[in-house]
MIGUSE-21939 format. One line per 3 residues: number of its first residue (from 1); their letters; for each residue y, x, z of C-alpha. Coordinates in pm, whole numbers, plus 32768, in hexadecimal, padded with zeros to 4 digits. Each point is the difference from the previous one (the first is absolute). Example, Ala and Ser with C-alpha at 12.3 -4.5 7.8 and 13.67 -1.06 7.14 Angstrom:
% MIGUSE-21939
1 = as = 7E3E,84CE,830C; 8158,8089,7FBE
END
This chain:
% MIGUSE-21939
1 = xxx = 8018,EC15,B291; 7F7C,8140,7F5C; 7F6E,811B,806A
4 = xxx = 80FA,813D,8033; 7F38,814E,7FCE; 8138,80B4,80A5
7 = xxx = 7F78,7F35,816A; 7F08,8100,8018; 7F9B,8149,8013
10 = xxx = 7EDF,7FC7,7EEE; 80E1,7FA9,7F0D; 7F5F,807A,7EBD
13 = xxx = 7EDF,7F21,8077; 80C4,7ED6,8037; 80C5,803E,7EBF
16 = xxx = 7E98,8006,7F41; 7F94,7EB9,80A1; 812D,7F5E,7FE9
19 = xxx = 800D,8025,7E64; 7E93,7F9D,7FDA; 8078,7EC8,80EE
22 = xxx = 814B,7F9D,7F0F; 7F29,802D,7EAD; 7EDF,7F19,80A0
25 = xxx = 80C6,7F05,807A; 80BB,7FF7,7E84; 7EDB,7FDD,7F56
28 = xxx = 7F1D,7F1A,80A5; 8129,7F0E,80A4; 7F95,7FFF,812E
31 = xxx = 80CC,7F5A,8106; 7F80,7F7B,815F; 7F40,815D,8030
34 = xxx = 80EC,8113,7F76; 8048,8020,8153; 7E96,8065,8058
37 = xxx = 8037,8146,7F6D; 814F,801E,8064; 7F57,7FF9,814E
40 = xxx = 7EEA,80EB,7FE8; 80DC,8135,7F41; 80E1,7FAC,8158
43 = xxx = 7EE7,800B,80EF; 7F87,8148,7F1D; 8120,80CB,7FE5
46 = xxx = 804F,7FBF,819E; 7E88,8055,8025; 8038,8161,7F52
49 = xxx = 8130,804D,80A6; 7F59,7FDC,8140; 7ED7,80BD,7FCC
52 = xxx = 805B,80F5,7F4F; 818B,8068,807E; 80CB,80DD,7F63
55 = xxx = 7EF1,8030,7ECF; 801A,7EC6,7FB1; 8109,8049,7EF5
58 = xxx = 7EDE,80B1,7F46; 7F36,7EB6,7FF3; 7F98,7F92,7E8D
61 = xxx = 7F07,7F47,7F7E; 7FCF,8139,7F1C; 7F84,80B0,8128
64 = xxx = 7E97,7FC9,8067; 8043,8073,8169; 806A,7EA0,804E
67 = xxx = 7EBA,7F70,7FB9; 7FB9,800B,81A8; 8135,7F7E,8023
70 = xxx = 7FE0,7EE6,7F37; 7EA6,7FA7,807E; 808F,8032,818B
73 = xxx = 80F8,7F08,7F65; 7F09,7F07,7F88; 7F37,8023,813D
76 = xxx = 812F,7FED,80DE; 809D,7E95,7F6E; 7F1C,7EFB,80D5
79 = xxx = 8097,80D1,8129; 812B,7F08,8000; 7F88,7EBF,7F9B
82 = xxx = 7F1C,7EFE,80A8; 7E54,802F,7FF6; 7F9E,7F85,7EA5
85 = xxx = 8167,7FAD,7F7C; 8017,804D,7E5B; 8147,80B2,7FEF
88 = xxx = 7F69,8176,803F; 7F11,7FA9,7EBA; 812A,7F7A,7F6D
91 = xxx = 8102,8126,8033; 7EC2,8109,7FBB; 7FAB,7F56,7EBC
94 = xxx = 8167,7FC4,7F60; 804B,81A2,8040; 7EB6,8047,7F64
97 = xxx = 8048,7F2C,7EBD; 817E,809F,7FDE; 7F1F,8177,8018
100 = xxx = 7F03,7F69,7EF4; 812D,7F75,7F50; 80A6,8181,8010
103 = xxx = 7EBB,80A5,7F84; 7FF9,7F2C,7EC9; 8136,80D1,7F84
106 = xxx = 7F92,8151,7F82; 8159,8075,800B; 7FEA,7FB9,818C
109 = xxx = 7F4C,80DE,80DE; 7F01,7F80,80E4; 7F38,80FD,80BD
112 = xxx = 7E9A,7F79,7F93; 7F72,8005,817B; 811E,7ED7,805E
115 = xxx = 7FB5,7F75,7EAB; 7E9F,7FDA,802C; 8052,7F7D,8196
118 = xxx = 80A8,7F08,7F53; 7F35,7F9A,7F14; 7EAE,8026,8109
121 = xxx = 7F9C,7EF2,80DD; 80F3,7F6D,8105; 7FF2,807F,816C
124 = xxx = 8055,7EB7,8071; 7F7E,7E9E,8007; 80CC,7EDB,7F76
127 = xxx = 801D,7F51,814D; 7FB8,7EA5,806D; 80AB,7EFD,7F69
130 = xxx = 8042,7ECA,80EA; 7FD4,7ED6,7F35; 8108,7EEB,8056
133 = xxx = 7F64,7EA3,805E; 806F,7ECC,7F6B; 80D7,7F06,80CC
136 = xxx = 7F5E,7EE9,80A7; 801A,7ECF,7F52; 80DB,7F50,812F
139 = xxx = 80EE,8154,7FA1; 7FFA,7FBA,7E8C; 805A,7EAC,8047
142 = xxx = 8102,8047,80C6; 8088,8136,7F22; 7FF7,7EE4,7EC1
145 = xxx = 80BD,7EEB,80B5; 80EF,8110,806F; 8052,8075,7EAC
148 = xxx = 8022,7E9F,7F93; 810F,7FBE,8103; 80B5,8160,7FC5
151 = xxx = 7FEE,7F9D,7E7D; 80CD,7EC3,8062; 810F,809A,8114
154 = xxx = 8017,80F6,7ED7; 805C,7EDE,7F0F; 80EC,7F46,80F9
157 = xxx = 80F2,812D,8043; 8017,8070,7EDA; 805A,7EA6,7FA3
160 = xxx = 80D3,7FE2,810B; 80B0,8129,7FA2; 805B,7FD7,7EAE
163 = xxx = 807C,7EA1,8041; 80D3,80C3,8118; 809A,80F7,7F28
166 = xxx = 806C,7EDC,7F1C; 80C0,7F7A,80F9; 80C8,8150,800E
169 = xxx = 80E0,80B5,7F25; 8089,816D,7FEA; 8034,80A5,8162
172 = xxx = 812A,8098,7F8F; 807B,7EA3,7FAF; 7F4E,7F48,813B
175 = xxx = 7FA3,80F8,814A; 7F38,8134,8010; 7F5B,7F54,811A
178 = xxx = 7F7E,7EC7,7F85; 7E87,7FF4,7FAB; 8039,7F23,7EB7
181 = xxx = 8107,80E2,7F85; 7F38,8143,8043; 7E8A,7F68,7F7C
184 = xxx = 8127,7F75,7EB9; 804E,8146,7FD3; 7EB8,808B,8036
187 = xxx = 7F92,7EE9,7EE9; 80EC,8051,7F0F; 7FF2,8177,7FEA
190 = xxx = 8170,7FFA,8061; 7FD0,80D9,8172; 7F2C,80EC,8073
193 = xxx = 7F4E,8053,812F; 8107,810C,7FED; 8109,7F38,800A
196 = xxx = 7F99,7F1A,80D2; 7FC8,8144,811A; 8164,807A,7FB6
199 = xxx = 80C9,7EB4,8013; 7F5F,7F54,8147; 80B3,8031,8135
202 = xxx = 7F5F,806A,8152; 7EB1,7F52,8057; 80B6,7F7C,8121
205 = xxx = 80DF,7F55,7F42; 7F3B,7F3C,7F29; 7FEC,7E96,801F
208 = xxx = 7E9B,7F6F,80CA; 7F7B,7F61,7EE3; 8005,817B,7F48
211 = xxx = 7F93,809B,8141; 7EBE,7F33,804F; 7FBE,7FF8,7E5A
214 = xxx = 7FD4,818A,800D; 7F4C,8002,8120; 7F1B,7EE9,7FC0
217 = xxx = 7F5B,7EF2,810B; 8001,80BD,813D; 804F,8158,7F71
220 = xxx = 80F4,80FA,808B; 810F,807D,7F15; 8042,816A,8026
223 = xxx = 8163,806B,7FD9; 7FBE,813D,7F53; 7EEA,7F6F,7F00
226 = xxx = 80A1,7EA1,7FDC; 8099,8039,7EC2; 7EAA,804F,7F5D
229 = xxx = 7F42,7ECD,80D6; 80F9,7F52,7F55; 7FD9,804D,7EAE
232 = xxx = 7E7E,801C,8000; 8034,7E8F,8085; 80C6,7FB0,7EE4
235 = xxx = 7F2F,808B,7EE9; 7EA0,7F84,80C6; 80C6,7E79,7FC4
238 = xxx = 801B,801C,7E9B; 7EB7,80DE,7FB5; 7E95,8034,8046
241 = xxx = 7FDA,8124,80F6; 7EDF,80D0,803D; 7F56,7F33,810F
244 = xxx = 8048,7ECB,7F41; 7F17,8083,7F13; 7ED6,8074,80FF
247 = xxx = 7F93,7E60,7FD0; 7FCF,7FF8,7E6B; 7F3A,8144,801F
250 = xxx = 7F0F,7F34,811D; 7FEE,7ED5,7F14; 7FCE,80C1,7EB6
253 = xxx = 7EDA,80CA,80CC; 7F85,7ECD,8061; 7FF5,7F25,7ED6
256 = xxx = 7F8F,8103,7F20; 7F20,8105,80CC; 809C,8105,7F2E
259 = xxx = 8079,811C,80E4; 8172,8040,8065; 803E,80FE,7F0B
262 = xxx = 7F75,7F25,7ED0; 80EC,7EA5,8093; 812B,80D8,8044
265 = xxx = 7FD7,80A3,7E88; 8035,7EED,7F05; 8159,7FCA,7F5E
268 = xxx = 8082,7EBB,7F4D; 7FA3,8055,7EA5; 7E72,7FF4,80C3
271 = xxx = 8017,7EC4,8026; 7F75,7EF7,7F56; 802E,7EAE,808C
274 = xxx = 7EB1,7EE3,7F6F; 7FFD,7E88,800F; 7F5B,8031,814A
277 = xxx = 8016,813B,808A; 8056,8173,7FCE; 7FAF,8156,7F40
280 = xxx = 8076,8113,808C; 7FE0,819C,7F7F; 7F96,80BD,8104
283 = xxx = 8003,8194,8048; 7F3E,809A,80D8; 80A0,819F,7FEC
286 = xxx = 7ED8,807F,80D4; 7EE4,7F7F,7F31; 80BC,7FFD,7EC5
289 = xxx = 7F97,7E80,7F9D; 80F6,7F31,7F7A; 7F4F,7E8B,7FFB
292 = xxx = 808E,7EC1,7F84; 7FB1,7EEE,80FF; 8044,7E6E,7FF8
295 = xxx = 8011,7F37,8153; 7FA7,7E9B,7FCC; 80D9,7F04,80AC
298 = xxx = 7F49,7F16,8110; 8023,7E8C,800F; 8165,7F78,8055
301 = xxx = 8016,7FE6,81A1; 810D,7F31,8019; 818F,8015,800A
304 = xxx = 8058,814C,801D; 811A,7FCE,810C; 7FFD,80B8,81A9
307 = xxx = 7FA6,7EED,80E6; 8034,804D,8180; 7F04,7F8B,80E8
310 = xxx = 8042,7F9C,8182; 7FFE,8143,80A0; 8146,803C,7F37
313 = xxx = 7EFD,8144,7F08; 8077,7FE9,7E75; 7EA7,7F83,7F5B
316 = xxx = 8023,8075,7E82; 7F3C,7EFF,7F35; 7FF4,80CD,7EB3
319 = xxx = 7ED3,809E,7F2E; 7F6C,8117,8104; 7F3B,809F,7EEF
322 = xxx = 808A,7FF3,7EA8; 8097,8147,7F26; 80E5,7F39,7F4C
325 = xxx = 80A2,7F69,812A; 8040,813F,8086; 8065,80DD,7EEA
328 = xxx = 8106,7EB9,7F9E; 807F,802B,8163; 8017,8171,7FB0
331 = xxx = 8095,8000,7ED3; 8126,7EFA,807D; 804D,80B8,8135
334 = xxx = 8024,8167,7F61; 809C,7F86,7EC8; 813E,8073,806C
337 = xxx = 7FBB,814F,8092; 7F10,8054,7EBE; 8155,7FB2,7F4B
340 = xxx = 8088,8105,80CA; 7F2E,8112,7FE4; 7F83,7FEA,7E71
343 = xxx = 7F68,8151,8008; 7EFB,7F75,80D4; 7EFC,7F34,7EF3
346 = xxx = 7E9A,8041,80A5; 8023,7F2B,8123; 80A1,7EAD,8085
349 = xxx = 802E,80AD,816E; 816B,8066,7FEC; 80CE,8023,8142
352 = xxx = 8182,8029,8078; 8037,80DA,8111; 8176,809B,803D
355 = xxx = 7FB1,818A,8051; 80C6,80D8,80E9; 8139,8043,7F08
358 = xxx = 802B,7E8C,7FF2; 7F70,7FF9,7E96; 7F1D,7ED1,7FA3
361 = xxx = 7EA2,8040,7F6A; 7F35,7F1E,7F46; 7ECC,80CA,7FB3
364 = xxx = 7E76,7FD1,8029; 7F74,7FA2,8142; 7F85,80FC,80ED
367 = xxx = 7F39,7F3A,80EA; 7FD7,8101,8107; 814B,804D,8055
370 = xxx = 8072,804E,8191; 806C,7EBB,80A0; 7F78,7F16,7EAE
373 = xxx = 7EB7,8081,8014; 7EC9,7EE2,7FFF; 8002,801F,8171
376 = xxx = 8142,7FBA,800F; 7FCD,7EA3,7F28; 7EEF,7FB2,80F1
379 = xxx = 80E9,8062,8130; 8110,7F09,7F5D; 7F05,7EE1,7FAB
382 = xxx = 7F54,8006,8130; 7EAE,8042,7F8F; 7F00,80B4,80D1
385 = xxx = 7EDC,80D5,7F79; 7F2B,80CA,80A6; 7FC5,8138,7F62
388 = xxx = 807E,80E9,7F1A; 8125,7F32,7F6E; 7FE7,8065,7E7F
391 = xxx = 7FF4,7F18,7EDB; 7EDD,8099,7F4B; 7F3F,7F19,8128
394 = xxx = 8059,7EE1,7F25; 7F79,809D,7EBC; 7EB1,801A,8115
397 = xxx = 8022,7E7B,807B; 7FFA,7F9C,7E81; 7ED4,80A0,7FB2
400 = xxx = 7F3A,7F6A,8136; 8064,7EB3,7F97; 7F73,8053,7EA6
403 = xxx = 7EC6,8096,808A; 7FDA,7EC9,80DD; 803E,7F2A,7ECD
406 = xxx = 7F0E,8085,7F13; 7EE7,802B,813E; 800D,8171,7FF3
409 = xxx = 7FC9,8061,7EA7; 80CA,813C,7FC7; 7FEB,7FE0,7E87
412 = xxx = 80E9,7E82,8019; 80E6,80AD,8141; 8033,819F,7F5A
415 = xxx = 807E,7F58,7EB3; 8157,80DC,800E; 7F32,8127,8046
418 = xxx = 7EA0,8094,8016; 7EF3,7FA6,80F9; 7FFA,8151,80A7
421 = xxx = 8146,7FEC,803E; 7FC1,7EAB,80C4; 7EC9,8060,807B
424 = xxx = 80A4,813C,808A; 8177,7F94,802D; 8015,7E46,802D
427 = xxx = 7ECF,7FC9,8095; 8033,80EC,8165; 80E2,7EE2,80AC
430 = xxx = 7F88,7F25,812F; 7FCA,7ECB,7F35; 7F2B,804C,7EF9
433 = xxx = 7F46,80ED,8108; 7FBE,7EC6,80C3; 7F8A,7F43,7EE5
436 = xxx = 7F55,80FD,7F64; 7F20,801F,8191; 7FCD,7E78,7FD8
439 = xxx = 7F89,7FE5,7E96; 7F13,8150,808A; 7FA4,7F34,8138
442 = xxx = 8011,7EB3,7F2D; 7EE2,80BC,7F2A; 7F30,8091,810A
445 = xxx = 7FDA,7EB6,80A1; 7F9D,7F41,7EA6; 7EDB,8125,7FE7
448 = xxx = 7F91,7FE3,8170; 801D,7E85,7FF2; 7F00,8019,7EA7
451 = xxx = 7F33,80FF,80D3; 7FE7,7F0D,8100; 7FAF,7EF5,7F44
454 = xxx = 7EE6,80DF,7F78; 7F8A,807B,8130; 7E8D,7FEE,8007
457 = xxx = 7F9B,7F5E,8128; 7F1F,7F12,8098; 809E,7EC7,80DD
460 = xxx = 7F4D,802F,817D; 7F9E,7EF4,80B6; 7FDF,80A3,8177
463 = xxx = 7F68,7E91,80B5; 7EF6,7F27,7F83; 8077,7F2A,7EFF
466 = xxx = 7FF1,7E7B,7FCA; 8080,7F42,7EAC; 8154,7FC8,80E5
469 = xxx = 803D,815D,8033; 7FC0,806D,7E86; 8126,7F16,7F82
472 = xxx = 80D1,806F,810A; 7FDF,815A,7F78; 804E,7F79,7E88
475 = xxx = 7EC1,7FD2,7F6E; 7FC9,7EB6,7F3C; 7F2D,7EE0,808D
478 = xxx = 7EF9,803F,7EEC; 802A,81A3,8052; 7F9C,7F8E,8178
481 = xxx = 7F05,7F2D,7FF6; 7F18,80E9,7F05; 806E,8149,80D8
484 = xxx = 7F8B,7F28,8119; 7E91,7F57,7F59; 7FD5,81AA,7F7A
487 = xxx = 8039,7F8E,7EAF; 80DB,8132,7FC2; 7F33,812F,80C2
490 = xxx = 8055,811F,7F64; 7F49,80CF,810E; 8131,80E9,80E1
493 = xxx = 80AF,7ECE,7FA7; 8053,7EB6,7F73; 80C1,7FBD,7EB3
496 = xxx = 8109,7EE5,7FE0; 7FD7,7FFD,7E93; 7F19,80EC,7F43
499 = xxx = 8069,7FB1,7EA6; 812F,8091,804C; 7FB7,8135,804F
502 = xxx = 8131,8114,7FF3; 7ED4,80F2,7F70; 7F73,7EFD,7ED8
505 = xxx = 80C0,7F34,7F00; 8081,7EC0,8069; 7EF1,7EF3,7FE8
508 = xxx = 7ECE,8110,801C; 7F15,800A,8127; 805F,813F,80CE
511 = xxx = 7F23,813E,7F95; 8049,80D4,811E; 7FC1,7F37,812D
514 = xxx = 7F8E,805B,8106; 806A,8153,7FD1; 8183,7FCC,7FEA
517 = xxx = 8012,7ED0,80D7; 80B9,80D3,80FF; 811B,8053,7F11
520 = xxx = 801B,7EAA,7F7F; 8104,7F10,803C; 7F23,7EDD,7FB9
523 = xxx = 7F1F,806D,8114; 7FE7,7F4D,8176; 7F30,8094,811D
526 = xxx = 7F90,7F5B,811D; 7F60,8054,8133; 7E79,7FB1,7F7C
529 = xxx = 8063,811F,7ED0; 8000,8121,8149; 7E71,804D,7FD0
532 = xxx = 804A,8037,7E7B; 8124,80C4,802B; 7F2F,8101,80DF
535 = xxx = 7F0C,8020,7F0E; 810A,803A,7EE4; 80A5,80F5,80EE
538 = xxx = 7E99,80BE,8006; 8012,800E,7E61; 8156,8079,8014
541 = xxx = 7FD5,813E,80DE; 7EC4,802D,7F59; 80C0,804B,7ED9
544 = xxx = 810A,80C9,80B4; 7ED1,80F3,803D; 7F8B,8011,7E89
547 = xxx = 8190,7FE5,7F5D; 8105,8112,7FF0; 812B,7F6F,80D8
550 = xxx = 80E8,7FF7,7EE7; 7EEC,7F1E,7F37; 7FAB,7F2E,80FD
553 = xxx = 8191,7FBC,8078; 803C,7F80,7E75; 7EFA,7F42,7FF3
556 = xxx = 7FC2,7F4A,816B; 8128,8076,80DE; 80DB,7EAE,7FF1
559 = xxx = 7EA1,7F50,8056; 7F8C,80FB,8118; 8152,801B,80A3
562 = xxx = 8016,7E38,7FE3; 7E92,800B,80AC; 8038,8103,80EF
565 = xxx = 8158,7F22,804F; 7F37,7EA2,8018; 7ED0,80CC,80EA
568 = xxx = 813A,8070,811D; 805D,7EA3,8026; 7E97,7F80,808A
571 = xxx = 7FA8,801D,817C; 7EE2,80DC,807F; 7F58,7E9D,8040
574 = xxx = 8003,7F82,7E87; 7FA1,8151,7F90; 7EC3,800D,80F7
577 = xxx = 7F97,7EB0,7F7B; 802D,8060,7E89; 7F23,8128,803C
580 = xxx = 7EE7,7F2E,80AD; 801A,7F3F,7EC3; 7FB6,8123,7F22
583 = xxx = 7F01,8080,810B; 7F45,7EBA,7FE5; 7FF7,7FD0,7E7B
586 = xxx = 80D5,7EEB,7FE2; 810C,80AB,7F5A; 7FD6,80A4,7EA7
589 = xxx = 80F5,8090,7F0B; 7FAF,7FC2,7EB1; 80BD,8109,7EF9
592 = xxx = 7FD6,801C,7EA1; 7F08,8105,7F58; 8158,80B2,7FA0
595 = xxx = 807F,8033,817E; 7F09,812D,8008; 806C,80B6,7EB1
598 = xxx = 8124,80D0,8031; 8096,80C8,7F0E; 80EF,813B,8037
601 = x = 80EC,7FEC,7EBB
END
């Protein structure tokens, strides 16, 4: 399809566009989006003629007056599509490059208003691109086993048909409707599809066994299209069809991670078979990379024969994983359509279809087409995915298994591409997002688990203590029994082990007791510490007088917030008593000469 300036009114302005359009396409080979600005000189051109009527004839891109127009144009696009969808950008940005393109030519006027409008800044975002998640792994599973099994019912009738047309000989010879003389024929190159459509009789009268062969298990054979269902039957018994084909694409994808375009793109004479393994040449159009890769070969798994299980399911017990396997399996089950179709040399995906004039074609595969599409090969092998059914999921799944692999390093799972591209592109799908959320929760529970562990905090002892009730709490006999004689009276408090001390090197006396006994973890307080913990609560809001806030939250908030904490458990009743002690002398604090220097800085 082209575009026609004569289907509209602006047709100097479509014949403008439209030359710009067949010179870019020639020289930079475009193919999948030629029809991008096919599009937009459409949706232009019908624009015009809308807006502007009868003048519209008038229209040139010589002719700065259409600079509104162009801009209403712009403006107007996201008018028919969905909120944030990219083909407004898309359409905007492919006319603007064909004006660009125009202006480049001094012998082609360009009025330099539209010139520099297409040259300016865009008027419209890029969109939002949806990123495609990966399939689950259950999914993948399936999708693999799937392919497996299609790879072998691929293998078995096309066995099953050649052996059949052996059996047969010439239809003119034998009977126009008897399968082994049509698929002999077929075979041989001596009939047509043609032929075959001109010499059957009536659909009606052809034999049961012909009738339920060109309509399949459980099909219905239309009169009026039986004579095709037949001989797309035929030619589907002796070659590889397009949804035959769907499964080598899924195990290529698979075994390599490479992406559909790069497994579907590799001919015989990139192939290089190793003692164990593969090399393969692979082109990737849209990056421009072409990259020489070698699959290794696992370790043997066993005969490589279908075994059937109880429930009656085929159980494939060949190599899942391995390159060579697959591209072997390729290479024998296309051999004789890639004999068939020799001007076809860049890739092993070669199909037989019989078109609408009863013509056969053995050409490249087009995966997607209506009826053969992926989704159909799903439909057919009874797999079910939830989702977006597209195959560029399994480039997705292959990466998470990579990134799960290597524990998340990008660098080990981007190694066919850059790690913005994963970061940005790979790394959006549910799994790694989930794994990415435990290895971040995974992390902030190590820290908080070392921050507990750190926590500087005195043990409490809220009853009066006995030796029993000390090695309940986990303190050594030895720890007890001096706690309990006073050996270890720090003053607030009572140390388990002052020679290791969290604030002194292992093996040195303690330098800053008493004044960080309450955020020690070495530190126990019992109920006979309550008159020295008053008294150390006097020195602390003392210095909350004499200290800014900020300097006196570094350097005694954790202990002022653990005493204020230990203070709200006592009664009224202990607290009374502890003050009579301080009232009556029989309480003192002793601090260090330092506890009354404070500095500022």
């Amino acid at each position: 399809m082209v575009v026609d300036p004569s289907d509209f009114r602006c047709s100097m302005l479509a014949m403008q566009l439209a030359d710009e359009w067949v010179e870019y396409v020639a020289a930079t080979a475009i193919k999948g989006s030629a029809g991008v600005y096919r599009t937009a000189i459409n949706r232009l051109c019908a624009y015009v003629d809308k807006v502007l009527g009868p003048t519209a004839e008038e229209a040139s891109l010589s002719d700065p007056g259409l600079f509104d127009t162009l801009v209403d144009w712009e403006l107007s696009l996201p008018e028919d599509y969905a909120p944030g969808s990219t083909y407004p950008g898309v359409f905007a940005s492919a006319l603007r490059v064909l004006i660009v393109r125009r202006d480049d030519h001094v012998d082609r006027l360009v009025a330099p208003e539209l010139a520099r409008l297409a040259g300016g800044p865009a008027l419209l975002g890029s969109g939002e691109k949806r990123e495609r998640d990966e399939f689950e792994r259950q999914e993948k599973r399936a999708l693999v086993r799937a392919a497996w099994q299609s790879v072998h019912a691929t293998r078995q009738r096309l066995d099953k048909g050649w052996a059949w047309a052996e059996r047969g000989s010439h239809p003119g010879r034998g009977s126009w409707t008897s399968i082994a003389d049509l698929l002999w024929g077929l075979a041989h190159e001596e009939v047509t599809p043609d032929d075959i459509r001109q010499q059957l009789p009536h659909a009606r009268e052809w034999p049961p066994e012909l009738q339920e062969f060109a309509s399949g298990p459980g099909g219905v054979l239309v009169s009026k299209v039986a004579r095709r269902q037949l001989c797309c039957k035929l030619i589907a018994t002796l070659y590889p069809t397009t949804l035959d084909l769907h499964a080598f694409r899924v195990l290529l994808m698979d075994a390599t991670g490479y992406t559909s375009e790069e497994v579907t793109g590799f001919g015989e004479k990139e192939i290089e078979f190793l003692p164990k393994g593969v090399r393969l040449t692979l082109l990737k159009n849209r990056a421009g990379l072409l990259r020489h890769r070698a699959f290794r070969d696992r370790a043997a798994r066993g005969d490589l024969t279908p075994e059937g299980d109880t429930e009656g399911r085929l159980t494939v017990n060949w190599p899942r994983r391995e390159a060579s396997e697959v591209v072997r399996q390729l290479l024998d089950l296309t051999a004789r359509t890639r004999a068939k179709a020799p001007h076809v040399t860049d890739t092993l995906f070669v199909r037989a279809t019989v078109r609408g004039d009863f013509t056969v074609l053995f050409d490249r595969w087009i995966p997607e087409v209506k009826g053969a599409s992926f989704g159909s090969w799903l439909d057919m092998m009874g797999v079910e995915i939830k989702g977006d059914r597209h195959i560029g999921r399994m480039r997705k799944s292959v990466k998470v298994e990579k990134a799960i692999v290597t524990e998340g390093r990008i660098s080990a799972a981007a190694d066919d591409h850059t790690e913005e591209t994963f970061a940005g592109h790979y790394a959006q799908g549910t799994t790694l997002r989930i794994l990415s959320g435990r290895t971040i929760a995974t992390a902030q529970q190590h820290w908080f688990d070392k921050a507990l562990d750190r926590i500087d905090g005195p043990t409490v002892v809220s009853k009066e203590a006995d030796h029993g009730l000390l090695t309940d709490a986990g303190l050594s006999p030895e720890e007890a029994e001096d706690i309990m004689t006073g050996q270890l009276d720090m003053g607030v408090s009572h140390c388990k082990n002052p020679y290791q001390s969290p604030f002194s090197r292992p093996g040195e006396l303690c330098a800053v007791a008493p004044l960080r006994c309450l955020e020690c973890r070495n530190a126990w307080i019992l109920p006979s510490n309550l008159p020295q913990l008053l008294l150390f609560q006097d020195h602390l809001e003392r210095l909350r007088v004499r200290l800014n806030p900020m300097v006196f939250t570094r350097l005694w908030g954790q202990s002022w917030v653990n005493l204020r904490a230990v203070l709200d458990d006592r009664t009224d009743e202990e607290l009374a008593r502890a003050h009579k002690h301080i009232e009556a002398g029989q309480a003192v604090l002793d601090l260090p000469l330092a506890a009354n220097t404070e500095f500022d800085a």
